[in-house]
SEBANU-6230 format. One record per residue: residue number from 1; x, y, z of N, C-alpha, C in turn. Coordinates in nm, 3 decimals, padded with zeros to 5 digits. Example, Ala and Ser with C-alpha at 12.3 -4.5 7.8 and 13.67 -1.06 7.14 Angstrom:
! SEBANU-6230
+-----+---------+---------+---------+---------+---------+---------+---------+---------+---------+
| pos |     n_X |     n_Y |     n_Z |    ca_X |    ca_Y |    ca_Z |     c_X |     c_Y |     c_Z |
+-----+---------+---------+---------+---------+---------+---------+---------+---------+---------+
|   1 |  01.319 | -00.569 |  00.780 |  01.230 | -00.450 |  00.780 |  01.320 | -00.330 |  00.780 |
|   2 |  01.285 | -00.225 |  00.708 |  01.367 | -00.106 |  00.714 |  01.290 |  00.003 |  00.787 |
+-----+---------+---------+---------+---------+---------+---------+---------+---------+---------+
END
This chain:
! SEBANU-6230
+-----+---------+---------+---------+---------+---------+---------+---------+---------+---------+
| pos |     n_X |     n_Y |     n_Z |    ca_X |    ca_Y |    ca_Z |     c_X |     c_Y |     c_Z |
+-----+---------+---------+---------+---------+---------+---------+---------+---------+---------+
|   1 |  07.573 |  02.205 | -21.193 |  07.513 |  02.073 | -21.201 |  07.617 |  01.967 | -21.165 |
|   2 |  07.599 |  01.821 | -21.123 |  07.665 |  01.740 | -21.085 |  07.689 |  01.650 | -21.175 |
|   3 |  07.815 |  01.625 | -21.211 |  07.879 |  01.498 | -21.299 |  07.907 |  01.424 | -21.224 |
|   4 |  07.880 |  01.287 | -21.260 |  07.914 |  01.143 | -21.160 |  07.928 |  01.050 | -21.241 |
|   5 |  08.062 |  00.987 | -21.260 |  08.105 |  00.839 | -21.321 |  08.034 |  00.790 | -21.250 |
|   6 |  08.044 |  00.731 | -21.157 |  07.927 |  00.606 | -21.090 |  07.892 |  00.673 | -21.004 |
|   7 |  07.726 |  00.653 | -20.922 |  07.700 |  00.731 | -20.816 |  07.554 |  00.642 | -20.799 |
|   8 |  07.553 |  00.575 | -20.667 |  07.479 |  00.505 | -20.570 |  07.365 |  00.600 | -20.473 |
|   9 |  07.267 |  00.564 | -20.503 |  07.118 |  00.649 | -20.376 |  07.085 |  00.536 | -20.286 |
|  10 |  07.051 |  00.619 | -20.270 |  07.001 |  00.535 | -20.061 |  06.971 |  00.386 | -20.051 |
|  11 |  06.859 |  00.365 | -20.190 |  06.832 |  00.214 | -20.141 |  06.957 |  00.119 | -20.227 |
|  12 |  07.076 |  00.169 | -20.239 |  07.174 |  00.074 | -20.385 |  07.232 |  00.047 | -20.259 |
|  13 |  07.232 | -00.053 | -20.125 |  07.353 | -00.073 | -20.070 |  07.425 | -00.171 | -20.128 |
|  14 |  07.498 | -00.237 | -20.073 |  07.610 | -00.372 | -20.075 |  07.624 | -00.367 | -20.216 |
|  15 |  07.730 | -00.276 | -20.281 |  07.833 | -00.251 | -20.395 |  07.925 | -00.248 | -20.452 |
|  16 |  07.978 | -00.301 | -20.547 |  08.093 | -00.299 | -20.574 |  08.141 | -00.280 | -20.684 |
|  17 |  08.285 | -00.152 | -20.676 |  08.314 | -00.112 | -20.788 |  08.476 | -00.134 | -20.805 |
|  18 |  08.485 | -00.248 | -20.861 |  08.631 | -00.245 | -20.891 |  08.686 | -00.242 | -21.048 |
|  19 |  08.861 | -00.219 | -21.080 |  08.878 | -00.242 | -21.174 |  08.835 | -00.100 | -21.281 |
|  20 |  08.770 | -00.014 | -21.215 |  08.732 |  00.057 | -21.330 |  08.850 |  00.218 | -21.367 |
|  21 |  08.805 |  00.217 | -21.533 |  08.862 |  00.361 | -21.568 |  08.778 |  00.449 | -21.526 |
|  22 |  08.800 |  00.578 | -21.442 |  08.663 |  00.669 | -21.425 |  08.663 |  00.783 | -21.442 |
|  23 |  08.656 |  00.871 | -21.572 |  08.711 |  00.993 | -21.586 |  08.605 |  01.101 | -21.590 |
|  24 |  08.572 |  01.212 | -21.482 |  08.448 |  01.277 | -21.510 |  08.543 |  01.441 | -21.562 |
|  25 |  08.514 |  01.478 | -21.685 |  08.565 |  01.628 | -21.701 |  08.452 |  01.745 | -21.704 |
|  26 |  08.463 |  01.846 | -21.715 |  08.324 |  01.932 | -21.698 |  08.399 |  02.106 | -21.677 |
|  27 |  08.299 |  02.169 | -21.760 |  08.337 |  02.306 | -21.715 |  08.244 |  02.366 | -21.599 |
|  28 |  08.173 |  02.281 | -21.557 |  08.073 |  02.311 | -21.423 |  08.135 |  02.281 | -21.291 |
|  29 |  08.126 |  02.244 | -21.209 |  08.170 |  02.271 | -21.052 |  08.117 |  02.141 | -21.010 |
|  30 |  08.129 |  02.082 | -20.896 |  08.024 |  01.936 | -20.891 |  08.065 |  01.845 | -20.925 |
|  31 |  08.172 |  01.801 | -20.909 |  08.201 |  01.660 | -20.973 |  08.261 |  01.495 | -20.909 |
|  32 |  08.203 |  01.408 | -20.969 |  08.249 |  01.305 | -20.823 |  08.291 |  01.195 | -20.953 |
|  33 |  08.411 |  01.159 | -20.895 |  08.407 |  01.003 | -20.972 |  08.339 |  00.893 | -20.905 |
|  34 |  08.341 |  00.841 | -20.802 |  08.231 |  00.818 | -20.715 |  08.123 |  00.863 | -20.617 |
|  35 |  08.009 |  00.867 | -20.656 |  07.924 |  00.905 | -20.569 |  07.859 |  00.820 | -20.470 |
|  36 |  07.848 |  00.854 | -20.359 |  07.731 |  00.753 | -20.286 |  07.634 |  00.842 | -20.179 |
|  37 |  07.501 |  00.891 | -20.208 |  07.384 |  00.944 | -20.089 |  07.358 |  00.840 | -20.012 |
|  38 |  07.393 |  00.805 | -19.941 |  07.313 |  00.719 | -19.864 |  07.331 |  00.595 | -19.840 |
|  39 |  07.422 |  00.516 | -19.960 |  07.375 |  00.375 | -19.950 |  07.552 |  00.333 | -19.856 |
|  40 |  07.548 |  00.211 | -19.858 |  07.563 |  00.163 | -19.725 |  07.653 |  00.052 | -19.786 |
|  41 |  07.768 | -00.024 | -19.689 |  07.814 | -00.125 | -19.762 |  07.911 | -00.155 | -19.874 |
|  42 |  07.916 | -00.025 | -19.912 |  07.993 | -00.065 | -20.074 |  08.142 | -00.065 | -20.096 |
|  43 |  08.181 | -00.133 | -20.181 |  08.353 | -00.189 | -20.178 |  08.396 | -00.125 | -20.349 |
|  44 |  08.477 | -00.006 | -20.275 |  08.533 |  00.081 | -20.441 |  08.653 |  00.011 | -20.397 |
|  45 |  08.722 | -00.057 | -20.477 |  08.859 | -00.064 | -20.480 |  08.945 | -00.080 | -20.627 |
|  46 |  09.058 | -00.046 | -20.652 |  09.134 | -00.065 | -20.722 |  09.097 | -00.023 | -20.850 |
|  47 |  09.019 |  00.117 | -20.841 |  08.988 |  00.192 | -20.992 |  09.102 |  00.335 | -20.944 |
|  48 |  09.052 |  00.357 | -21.126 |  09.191 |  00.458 | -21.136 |  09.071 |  00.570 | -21.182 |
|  49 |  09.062 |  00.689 | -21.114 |  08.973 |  00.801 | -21.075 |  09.039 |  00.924 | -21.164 |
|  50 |  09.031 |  01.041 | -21.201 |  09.020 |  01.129 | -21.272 |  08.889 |  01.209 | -21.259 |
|  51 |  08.902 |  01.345 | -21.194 |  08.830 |  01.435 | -21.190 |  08.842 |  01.559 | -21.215 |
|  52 |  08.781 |  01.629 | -21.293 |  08.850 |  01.766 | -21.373 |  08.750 |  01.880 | -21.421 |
|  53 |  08.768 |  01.998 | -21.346 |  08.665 |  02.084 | -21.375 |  08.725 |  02.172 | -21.271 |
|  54 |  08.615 |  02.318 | -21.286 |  08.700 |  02.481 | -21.273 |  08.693 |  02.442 | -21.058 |
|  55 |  08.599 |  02.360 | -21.023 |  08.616 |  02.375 | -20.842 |  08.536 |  02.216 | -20.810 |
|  56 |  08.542 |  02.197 | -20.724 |  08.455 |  02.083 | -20.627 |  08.458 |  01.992 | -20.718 |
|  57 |  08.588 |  01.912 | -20.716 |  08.601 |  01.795 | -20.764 |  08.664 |  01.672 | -20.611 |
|  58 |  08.572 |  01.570 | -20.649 |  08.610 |  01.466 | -20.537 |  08.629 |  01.325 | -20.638 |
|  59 |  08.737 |  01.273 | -20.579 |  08.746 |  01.194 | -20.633 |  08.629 |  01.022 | -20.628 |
|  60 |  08.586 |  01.048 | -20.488 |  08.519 |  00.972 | -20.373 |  08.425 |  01.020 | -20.279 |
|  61 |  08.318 |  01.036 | -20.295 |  08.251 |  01.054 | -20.187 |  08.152 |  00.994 | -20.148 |
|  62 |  08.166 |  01.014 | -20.011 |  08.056 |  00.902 | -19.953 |  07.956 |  00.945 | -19.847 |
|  63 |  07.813 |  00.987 | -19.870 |  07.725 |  01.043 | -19.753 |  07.631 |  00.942 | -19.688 |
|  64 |  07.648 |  00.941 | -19.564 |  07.613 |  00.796 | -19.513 |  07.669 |  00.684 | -19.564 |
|  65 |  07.795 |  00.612 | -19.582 |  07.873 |  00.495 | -19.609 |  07.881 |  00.426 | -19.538 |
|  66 |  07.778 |  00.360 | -19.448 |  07.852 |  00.282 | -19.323 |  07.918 |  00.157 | -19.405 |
|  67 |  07.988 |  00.141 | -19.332 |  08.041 |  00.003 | -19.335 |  08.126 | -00.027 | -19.473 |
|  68 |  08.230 |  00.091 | -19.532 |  08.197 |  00.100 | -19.630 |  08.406 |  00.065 | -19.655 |
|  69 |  08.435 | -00.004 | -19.784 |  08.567 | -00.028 | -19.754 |  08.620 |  00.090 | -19.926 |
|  70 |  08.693 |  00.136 | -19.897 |  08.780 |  00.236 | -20.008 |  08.936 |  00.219 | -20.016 |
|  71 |  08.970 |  00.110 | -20.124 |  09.104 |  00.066 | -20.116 |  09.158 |  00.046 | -20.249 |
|  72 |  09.305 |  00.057 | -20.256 |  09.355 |  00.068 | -20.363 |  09.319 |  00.139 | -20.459 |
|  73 |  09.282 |  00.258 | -20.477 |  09.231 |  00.335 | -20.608 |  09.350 |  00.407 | -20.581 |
|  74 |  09.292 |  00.493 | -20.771 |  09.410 |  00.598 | -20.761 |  09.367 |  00.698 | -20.805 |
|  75 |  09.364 |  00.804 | -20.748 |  09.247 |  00.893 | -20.772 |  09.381 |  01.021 | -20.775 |
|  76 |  09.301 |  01.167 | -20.912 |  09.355 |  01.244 | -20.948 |  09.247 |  01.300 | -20.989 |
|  77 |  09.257 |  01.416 | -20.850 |  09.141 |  01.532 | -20.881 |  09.244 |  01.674 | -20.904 |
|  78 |  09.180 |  01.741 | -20.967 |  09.219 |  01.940 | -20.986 |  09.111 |  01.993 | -21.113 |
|  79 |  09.139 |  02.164 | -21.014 |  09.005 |  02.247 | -21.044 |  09.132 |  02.371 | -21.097 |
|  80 |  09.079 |  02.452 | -21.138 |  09.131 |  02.578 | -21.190 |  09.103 |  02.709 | -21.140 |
|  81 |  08.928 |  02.729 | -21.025 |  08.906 |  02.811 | -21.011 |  08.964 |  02.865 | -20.850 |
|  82 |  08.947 |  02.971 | -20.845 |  08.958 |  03.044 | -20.672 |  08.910 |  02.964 | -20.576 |
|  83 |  08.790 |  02.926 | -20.622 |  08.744 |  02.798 | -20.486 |  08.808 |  02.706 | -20.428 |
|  84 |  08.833 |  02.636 | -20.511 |  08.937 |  02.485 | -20.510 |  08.839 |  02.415 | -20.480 |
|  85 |  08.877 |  02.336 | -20.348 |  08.772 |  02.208 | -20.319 |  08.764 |  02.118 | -20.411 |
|  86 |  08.880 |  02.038 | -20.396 |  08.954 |  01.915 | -20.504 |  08.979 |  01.815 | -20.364 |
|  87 |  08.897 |  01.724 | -20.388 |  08.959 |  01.608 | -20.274 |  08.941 |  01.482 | -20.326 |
|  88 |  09.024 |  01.459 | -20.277 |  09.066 |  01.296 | -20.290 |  08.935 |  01.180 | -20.265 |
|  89 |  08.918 |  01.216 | -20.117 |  08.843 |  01.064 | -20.100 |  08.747 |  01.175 | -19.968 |
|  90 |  08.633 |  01.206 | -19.980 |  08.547 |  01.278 | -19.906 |  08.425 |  01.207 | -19.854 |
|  91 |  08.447 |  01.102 | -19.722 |  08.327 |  01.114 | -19.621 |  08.297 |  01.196 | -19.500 |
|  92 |  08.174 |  01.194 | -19.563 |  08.104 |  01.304 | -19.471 |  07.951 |  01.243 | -19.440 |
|  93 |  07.890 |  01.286 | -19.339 |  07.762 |  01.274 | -19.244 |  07.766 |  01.147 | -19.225 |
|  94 |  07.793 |  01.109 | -19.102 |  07.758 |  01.003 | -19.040 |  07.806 |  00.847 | -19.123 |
|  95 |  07.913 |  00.809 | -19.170 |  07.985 |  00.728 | -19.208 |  08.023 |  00.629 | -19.128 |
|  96 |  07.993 |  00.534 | -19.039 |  08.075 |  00.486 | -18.958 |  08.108 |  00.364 | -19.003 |
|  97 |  08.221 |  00.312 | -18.933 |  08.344 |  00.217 | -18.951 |  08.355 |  00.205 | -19.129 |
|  98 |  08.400 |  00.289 | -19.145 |  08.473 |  00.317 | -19.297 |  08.620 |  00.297 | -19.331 |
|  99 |  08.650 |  00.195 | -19.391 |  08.797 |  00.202 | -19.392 |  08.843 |  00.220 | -19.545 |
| 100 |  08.980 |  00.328 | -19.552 |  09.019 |  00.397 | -19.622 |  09.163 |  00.352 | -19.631 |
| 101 |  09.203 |  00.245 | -19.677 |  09.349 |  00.215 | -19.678 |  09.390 |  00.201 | -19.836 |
| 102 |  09.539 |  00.217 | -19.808 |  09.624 |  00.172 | -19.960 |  09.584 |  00.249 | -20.079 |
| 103 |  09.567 |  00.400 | -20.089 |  09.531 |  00.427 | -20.185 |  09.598 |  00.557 | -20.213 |
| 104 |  09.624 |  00.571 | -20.341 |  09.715 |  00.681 | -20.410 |  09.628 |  00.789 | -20.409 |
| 105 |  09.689 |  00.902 | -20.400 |  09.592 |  01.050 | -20.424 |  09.707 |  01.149 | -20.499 |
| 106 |  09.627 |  01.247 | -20.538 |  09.700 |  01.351 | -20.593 |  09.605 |  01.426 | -20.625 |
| 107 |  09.586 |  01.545 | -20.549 |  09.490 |  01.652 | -20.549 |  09.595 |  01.854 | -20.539 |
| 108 |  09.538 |  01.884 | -20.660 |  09.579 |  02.022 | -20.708 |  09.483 |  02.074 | -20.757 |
| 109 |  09.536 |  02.247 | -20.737 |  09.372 |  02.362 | -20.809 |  09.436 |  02.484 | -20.700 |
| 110 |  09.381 |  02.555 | -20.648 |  09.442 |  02.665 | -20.621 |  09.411 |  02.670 | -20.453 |
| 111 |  09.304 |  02.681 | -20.394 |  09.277 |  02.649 | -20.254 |  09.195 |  02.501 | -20.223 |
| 112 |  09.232 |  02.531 | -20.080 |  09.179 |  02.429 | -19.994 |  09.107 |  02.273 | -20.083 |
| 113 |  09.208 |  02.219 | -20.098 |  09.200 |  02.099 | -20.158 |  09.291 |  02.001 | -20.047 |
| 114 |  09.217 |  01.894 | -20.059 |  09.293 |  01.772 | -19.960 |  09.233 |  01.650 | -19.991 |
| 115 |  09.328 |  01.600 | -19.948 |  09.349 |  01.424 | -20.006 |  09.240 |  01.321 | -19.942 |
| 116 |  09.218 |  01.352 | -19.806 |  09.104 |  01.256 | -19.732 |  09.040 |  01.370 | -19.639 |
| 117 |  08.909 |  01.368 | -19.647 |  08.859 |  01.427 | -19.511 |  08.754 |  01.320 | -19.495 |
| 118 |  08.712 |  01.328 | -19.336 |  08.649 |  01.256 | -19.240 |  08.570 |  01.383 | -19.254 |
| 119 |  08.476 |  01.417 | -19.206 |  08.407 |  01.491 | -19.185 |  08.210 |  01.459 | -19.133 |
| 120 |  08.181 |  01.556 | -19.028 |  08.096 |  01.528 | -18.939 |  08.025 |  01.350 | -18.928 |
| 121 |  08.091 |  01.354 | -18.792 |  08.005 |  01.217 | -18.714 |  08.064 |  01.115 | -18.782 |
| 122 |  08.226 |  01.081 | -18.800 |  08.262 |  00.939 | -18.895 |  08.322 |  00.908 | -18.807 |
| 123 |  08.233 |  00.795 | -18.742 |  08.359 |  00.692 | -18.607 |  08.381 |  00.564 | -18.601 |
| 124 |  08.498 |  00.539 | -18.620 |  08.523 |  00.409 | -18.577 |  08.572 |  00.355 | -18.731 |
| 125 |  08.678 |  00.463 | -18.789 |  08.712 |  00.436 | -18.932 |  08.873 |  00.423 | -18.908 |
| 126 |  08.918 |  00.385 | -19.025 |  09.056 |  00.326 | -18.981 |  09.129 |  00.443 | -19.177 |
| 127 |  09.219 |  00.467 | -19.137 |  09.251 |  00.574 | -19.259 |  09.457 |  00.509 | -19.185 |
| 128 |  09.479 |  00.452 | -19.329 |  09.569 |  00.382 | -19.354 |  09.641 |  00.359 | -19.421 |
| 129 |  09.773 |  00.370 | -19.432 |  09.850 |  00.345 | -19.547 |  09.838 |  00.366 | -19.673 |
| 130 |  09.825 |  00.520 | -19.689 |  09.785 |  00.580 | -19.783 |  09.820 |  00.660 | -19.886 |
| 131 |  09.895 |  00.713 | -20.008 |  09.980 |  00.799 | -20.017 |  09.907 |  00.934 | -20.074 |
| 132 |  09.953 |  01.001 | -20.014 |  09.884 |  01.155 | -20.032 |  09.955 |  01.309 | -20.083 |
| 133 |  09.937 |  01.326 | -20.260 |  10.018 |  01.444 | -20.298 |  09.911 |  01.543 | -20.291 |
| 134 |  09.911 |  01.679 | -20.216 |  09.839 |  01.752 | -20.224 |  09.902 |  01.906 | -20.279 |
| 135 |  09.831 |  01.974 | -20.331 |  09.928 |  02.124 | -20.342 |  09.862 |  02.158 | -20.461 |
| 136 |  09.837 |  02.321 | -20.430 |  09.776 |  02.390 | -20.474 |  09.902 |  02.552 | -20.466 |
| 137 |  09.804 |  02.679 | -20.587 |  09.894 |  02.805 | -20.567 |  09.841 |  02.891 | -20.486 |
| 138 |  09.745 |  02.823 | -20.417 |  09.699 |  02.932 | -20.288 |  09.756 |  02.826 | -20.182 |
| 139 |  09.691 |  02.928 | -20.096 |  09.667 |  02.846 | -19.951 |  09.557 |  02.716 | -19.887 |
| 140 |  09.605 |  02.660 | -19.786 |  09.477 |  02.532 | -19.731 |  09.488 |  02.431 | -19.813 |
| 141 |  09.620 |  02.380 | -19.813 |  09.656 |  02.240 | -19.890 |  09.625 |  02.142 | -19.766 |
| 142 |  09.590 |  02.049 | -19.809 |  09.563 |  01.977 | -19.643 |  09.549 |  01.787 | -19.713 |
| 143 |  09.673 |  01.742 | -19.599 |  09.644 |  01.612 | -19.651 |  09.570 |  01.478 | -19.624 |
| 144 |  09.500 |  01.518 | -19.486 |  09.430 |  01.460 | -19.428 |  09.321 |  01.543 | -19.317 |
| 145 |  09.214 |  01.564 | -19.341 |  09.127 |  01.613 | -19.233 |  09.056 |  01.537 | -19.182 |
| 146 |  09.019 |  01.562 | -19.041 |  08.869 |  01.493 | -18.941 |  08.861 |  01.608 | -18.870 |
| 147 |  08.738 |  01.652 | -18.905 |  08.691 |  01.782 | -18.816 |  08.516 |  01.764 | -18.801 |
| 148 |  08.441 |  01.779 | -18.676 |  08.317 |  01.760 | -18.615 |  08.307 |  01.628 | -18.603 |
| 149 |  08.308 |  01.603 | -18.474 |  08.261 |  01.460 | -18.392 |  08.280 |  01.351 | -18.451 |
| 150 |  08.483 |  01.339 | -18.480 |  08.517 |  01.205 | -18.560 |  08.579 |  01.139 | -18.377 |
| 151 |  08.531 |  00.984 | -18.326 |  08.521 |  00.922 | -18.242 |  08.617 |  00.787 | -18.317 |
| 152 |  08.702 |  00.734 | -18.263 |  08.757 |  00.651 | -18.216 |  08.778 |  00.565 | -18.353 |
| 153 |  08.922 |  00.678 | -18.456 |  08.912 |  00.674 | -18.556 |  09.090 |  00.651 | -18.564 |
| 154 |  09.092 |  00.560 | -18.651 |  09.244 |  00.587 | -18.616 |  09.337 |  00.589 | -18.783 |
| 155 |  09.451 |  00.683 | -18.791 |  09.465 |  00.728 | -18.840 |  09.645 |  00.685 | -18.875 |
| 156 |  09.703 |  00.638 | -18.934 |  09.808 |  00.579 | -18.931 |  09.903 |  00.555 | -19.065 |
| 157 |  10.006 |  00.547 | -19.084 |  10.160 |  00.491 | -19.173 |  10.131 |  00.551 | -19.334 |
| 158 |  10.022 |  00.666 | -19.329 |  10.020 |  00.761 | -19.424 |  10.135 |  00.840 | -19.487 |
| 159 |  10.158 |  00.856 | -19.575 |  10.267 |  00.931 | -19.656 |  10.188 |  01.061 | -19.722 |
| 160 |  10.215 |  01.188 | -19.643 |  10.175 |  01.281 | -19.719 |  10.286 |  01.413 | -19.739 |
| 161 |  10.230 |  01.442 | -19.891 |  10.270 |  01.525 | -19.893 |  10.234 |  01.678 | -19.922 |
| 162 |  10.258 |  01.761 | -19.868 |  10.151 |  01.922 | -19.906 |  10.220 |  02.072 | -19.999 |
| 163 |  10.162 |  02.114 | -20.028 |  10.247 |  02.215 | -20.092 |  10.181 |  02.343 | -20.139 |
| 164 |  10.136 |  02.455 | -20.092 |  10.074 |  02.611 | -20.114 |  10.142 |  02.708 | -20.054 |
| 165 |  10.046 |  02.806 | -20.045 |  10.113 |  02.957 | -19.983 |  10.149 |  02.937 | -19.844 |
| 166 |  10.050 |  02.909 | -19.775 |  10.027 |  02.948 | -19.619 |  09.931 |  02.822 | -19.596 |
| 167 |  09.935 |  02.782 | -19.489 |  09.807 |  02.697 | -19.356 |  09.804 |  02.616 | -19.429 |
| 168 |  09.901 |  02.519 | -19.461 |  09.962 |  02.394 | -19.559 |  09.961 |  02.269 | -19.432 |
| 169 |  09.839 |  02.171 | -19.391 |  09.876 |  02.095 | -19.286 |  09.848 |  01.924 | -19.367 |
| 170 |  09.989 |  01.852 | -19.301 |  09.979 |  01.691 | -19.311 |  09.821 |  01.646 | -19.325 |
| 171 |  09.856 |  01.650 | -19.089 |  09.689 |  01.625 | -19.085 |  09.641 |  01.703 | -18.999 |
| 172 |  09.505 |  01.734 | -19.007 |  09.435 |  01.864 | -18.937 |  09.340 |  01.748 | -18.832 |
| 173 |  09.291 |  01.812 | -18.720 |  09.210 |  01.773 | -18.601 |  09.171 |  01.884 | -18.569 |
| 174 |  08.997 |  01.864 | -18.621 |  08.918 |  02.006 | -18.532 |  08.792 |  01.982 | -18.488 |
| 175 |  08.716 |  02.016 | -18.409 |  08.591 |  02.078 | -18.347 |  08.626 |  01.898 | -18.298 |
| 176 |  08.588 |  01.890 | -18.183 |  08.553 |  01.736 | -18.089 |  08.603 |  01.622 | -18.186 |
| 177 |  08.753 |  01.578 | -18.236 |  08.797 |  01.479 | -18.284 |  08.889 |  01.405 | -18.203 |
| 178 |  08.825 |  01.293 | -18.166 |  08.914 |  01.218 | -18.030 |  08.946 |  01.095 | -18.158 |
| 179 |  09.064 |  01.109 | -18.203 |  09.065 |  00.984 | -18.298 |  09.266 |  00.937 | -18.294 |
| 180 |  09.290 |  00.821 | -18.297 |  09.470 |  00.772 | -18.281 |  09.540 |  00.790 | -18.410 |
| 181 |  09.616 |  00.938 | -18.368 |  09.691 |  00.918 | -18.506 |  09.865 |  00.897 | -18.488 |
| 182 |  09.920 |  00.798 | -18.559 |  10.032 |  00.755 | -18.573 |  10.117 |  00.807 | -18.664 |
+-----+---------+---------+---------+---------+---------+---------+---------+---------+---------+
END
């Protein structure tokens, strides 16, 4: 089942969440300190995030976010189980011009956990000056991803850092990602 400190549906656009404590814990899987399906517009900045449970903890996520600004938080996700899937700040489907600057991360648990992913169809987002601790005791620490059809996204003066077994990357670029990274 899904735990969500705050979490926005389709028709909640133009939002704003600042200032807040947001701590979701859980022995279930599923967990978001911010959620958003759909809605559009919204301005998370400058909350301090906490997410904690055995896999799939995000600190941030955003499905359909256009236009959507994510700044200054400080977000601290980790899971315990084999899965992992602990991330930081996770947009995905069709997000465009999303900007992701100035914000602390620290994501741990055992696999494939990472600090920001872009993920399918997010273009025209700006991912910025950001600081990023990632590391896990497996493998697929990753401190920045854009993988499936991220367009004209640029990617820049990030501080990351990674730490697992094996296939430990800064930042990853896969399947059709034409995006400027510095």
């Amino acid at each position: 089942s899904n735990n969500e400190g705050v979490t926005f549906s389709s028709t909640a656009n133009i939002n704003v969440v600042e200032y807040n404590n947001i701590t979701v814990n859980s022995t279930a899987s599923l967990n978001f300190g911010v959620g958003s399906l759909g809605s559009m517009q919204n301005n998370i900045t400058n909350n301090v995030i906490v997410t904690n449970s055995s896999s799939f903890n995000d600190g941030i996520r955003l499905t359909d976010g256009n236009l959507s600004i994510v700044s200054g938080n400080n977000i601290t996700t980790f899971g315990s189980a084999a899965a992992g899937l602990n991330v930081g700040i996770n947009i995905i489907t069709r997000s465009f011009s999303v900007n992701v600057t100035e914000n602390i991360i620290n994501t741990s648990g055992v696999t494939l956990n990472s600090g920001i992913i872009l993920n399918d169809s997010n273009n025209n987002s700006l991912v910025i000056n950001n600081t990023i601790n990632v590391g896990g005791s497996g493998a697929g620490q990753w401190g920045i991803s854009l993988s499936n059809s991220i367009f004209n996204s640029n990617v820049s003066l990030n501080r990351i850092s990674t730490g697992g077994t094996t296939s430990n990357y800064g930042i990853s670029l896969q399947n059709s990602t034409n995006a400027t990274v510095v």
